[in-house]
C-alpha positions as CSV (number, residue, x, y, z in Angstrom):
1,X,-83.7,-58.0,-47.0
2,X,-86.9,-59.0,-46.7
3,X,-88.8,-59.4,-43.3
4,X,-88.1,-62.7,-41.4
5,X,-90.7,-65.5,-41.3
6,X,-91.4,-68.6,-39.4
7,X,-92.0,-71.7,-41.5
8,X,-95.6,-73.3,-40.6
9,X,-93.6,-76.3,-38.7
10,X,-91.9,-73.9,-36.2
11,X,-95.8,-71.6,-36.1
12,X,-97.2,-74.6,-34.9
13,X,-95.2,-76.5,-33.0
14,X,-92.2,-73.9,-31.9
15,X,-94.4,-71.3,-31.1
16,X,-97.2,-72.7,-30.4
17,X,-99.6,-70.3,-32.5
18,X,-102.4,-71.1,-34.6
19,X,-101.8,-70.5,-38.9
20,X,-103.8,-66.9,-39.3
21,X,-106.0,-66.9,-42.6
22,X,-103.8,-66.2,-45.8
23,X,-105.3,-62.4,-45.0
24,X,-102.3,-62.1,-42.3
25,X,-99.0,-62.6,-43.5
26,X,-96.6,-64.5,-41.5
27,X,-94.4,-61.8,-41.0
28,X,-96.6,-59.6,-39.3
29,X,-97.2,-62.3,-36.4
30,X,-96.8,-60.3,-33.3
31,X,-94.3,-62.4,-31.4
32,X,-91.0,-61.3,-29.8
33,X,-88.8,-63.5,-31.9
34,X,-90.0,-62.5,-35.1
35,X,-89.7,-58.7,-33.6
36,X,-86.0,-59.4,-32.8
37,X,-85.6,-61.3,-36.5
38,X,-86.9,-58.3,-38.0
39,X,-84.3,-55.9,-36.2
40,X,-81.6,-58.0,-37.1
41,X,-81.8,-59.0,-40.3
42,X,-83.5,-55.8,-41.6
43,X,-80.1,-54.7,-43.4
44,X,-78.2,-57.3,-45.8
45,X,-75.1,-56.0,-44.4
46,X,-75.3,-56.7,-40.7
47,X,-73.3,-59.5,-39.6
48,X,-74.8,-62.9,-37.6
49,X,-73.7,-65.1,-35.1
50,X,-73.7,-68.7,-36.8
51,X,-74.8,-71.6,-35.3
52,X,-71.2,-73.5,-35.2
53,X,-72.7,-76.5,-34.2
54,X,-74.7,-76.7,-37.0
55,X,-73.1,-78.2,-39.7
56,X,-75.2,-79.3,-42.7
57,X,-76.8,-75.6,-43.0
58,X,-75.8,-72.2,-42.3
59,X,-77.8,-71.4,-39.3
60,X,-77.7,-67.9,-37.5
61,X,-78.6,-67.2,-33.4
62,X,-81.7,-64.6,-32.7
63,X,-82.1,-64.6,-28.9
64,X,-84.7,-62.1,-27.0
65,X,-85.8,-62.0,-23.7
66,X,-85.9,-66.1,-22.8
67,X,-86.9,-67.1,-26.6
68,X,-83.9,-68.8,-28.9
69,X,-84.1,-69.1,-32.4
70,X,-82.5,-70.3,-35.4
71,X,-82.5,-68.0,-38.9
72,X,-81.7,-69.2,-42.1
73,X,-81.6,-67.2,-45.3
74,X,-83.3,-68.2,-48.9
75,X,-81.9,-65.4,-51.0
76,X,-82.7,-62.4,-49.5
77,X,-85.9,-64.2,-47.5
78,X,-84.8,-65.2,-43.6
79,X,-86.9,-67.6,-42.4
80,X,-87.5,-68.7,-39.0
81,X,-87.1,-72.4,-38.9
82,X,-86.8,-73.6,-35.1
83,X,-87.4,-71.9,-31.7
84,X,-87.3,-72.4,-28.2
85,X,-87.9,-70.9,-24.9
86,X,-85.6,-71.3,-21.8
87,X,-87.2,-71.5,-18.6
88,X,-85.7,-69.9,-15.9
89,X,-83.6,-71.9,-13.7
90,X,-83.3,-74.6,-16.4
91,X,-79.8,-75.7,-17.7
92,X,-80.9,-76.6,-20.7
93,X,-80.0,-75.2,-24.0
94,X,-81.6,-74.4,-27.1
95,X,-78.3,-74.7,-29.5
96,X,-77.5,-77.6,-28.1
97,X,-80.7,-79.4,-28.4
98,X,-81.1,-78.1,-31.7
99,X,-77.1,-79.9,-32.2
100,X,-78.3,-83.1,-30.7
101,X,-81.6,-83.4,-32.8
102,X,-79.4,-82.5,-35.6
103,X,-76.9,-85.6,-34.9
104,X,-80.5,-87.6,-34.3
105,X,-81.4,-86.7,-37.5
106,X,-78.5,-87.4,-39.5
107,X,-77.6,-91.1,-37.6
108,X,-81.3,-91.7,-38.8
109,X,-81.0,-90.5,-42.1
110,X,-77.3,-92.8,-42.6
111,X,-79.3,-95.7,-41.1
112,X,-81.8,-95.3,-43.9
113,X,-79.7,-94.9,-46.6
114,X,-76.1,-96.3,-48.3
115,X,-75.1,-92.9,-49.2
116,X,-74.1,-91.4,-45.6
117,X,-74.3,-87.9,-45.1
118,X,-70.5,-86.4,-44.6
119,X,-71.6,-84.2,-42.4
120,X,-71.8,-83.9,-38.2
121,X,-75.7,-83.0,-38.1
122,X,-79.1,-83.1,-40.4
123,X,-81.5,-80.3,-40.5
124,X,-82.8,-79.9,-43.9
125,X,-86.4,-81.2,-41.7
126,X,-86.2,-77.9,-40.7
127,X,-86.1,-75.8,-44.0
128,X,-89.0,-74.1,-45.7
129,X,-91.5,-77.3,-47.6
130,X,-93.6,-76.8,-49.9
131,X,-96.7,-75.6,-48.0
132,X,-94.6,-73.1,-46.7
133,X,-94.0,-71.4,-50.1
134,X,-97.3,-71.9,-51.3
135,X,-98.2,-70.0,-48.4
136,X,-95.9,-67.6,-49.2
137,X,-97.2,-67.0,-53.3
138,X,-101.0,-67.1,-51.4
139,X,-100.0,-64.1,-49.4
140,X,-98.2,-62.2,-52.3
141,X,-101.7,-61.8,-53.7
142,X,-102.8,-60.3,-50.2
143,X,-99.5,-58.4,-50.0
144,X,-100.7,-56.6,-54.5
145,X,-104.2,-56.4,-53.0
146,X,-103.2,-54.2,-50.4
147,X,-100.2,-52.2,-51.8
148,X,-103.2,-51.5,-54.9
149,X,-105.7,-49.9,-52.5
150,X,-102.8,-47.5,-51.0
151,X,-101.5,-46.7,-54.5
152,X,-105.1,-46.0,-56.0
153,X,-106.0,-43.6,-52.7
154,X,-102.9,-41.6,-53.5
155,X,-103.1,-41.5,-57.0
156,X,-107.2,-40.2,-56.3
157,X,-106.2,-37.7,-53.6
158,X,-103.2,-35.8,-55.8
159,X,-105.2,-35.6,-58.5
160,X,-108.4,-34.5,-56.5
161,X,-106.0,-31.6,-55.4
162,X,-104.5,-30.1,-59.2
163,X,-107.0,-32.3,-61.6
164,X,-104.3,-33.8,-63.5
165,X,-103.2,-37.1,-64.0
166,X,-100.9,-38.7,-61.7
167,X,-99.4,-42.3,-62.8
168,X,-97.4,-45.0,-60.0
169,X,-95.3,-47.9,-62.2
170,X,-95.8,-51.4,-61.3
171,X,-93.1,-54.2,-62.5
172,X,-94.8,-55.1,-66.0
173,X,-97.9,-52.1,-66.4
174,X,-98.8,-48.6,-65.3
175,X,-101.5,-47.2,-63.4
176,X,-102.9,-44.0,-64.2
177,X,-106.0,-41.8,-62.3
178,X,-107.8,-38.4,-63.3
179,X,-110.2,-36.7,-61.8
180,X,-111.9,-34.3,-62.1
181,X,-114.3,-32.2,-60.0
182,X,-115.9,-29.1,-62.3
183,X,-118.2,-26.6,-59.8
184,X,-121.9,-27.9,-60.5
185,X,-120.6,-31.1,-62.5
186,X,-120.5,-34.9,-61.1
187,X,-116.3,-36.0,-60.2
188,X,-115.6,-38.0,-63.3
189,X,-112.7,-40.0,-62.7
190,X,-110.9,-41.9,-65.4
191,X,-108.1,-44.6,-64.7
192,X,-105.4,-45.7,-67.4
193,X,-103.6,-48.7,-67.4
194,X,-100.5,-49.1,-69.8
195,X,-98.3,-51.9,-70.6
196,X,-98.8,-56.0,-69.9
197,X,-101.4,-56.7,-67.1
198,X,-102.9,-59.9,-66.8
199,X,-106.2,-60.0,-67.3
200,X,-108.0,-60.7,-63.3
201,X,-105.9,-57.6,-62.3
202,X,-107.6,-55.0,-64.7
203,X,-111.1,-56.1,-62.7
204,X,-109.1,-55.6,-59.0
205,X,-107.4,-52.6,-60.2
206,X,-111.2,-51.2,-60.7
207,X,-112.7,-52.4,-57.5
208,X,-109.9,-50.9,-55.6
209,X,-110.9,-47.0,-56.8
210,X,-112.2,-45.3,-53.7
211,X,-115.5,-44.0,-54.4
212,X,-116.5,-45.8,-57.0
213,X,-119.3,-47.9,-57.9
214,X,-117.8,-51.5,-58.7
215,X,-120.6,-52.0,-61.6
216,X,-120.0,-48.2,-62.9
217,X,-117.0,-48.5,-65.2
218,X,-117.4,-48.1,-68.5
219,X,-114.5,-48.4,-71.5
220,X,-113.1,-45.5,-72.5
221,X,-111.4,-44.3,-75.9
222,X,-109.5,-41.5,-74.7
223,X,-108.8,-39.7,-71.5
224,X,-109.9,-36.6,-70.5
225,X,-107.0,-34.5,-72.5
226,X,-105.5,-37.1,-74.6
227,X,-106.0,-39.7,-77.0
228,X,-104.9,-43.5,-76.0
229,X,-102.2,-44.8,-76.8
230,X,-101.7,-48.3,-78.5
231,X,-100.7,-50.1,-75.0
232,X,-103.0,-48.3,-73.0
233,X,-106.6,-48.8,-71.7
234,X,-108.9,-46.5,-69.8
235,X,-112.1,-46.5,-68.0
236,X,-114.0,-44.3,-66.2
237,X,-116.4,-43.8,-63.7
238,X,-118.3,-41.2,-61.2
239,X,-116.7,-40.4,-57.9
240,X,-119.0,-40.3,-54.9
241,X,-118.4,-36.5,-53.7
242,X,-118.6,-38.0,-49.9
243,X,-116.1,-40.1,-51.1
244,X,-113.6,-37.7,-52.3
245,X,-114.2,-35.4,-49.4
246,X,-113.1,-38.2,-47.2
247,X,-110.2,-39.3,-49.6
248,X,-108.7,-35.5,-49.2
249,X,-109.2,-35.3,-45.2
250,X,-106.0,-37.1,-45.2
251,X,-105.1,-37.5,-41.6
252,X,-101.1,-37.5,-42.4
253,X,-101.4,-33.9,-44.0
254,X,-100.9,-31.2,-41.3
């Protein structure tokens, strides 16, 4: 299961929070209702408390502290999609507010229209729109950007340690890094890419490389021990030493 998210309706007007910059995705939004999403619907298996009231959609309860939500799942996606705080002392209730703007809803929508909705309440309103999934796609590039620079400073650092290549799979290519750091020679580093990669990632594949210069690559026609293959391409660079000095004081080893 993926984490939970609010959709931008419920960011703004629920929670009251400004939309962060496409740089911060929604799901990291430091807020105890998202906190309490995350917890329970971190495992696919854990069972919910539906919303009974709620007829139209299946709806699921998160409650923390004096903040009331309401879950529901796309796929394996849960997305936050109304919330509310009770005040203390107050007698009124979330669910049933969210139930009687539900029946609002759905006396509006039979007004409106000749096929009447069959059901007790309306809260489709309430579902992911569009701008909340192209919000979503606009952070997947954010989400590649940053799960590139993690896999490129671990791919560096192992081979900085035994000078061999060391390779991570991706869903349609693979990356590959060597480097090597000869006694009295630069740190040539060389970084293969195999399989289909479209053609704006091999230039943010490059850029990521710690300790590179961005306008230092140059095509390669083999790699350091090898010939290329037919589906693979390589470039290479030179290493800043500082760099790679910094890339092996890892601060998780030891």
């Amino acid at each position: 299961m993926r984490p939970p998210r609010p959709t931008l309706r419920c960011l703004r007007e629920d929670l009251g929070l400004p939309l962060p910059q496409v740089t911060v995705p929604l799901d990291e939004i430091d807020h105890p209702i998202l906190a309490k999403a995350g917890e329970q619907f971190a495992d696919s298996d854990t069972k919910h408390e539906r919303i009974r009231a709620i007829d139209d959609q299946v709806l699921f309860k998160v409650k923390v502290q004096r903040w009331r939500g309401a879950v529901w799942i796309d796929a394996d996606l849960p997305w936050l999609v109304a919330a509310g705080r009770r005040e203390d002392g107050s007698g009124n209730d979330f669910y049933a507010a969210l139930e009687a703007e539900g029946r609002a809803a759905r006396a509006r929508y039979n007004v409106a229209h000749a096929d009447a909705l069959r059901t007790e309440t309306s809260t489709a309103h309430l579902l992911p729109a569009r701008e909340d999934h192209v919000r979503y796609q606009a952070e997947a590039a954010v989400r590649f950007a940053r799960r590139l620079r993690v896999t490129l400073l671990d791919l560096a650092r192992a081979s900085l340690r035994d000078g061999r290549e060391h390779a991570v799979e991706f869903d349609t290519f693979t990356i590959g890094l060597q480097v090597r750091a000869d006694d009295g020679h630069e740190t040539y580093l060389a970084v293969r890419i195999t399989g289909s990669v479209p053609p704006n990632v091999t230039p943010l594949i490059l850029r990521h490389v710690p300790g590179c210069d961005v306008e230092g690559w140059y095509p390669e026609y083999a790699l350091p021990e090898r010939e290329l293959l037919p589906a693979e391409q390589a470039w290479s660079n030179i290493m800043d030493p500082r760099a790679a000095a910094e890339v092996l004081d890892d601060p998780d080893d030891g």
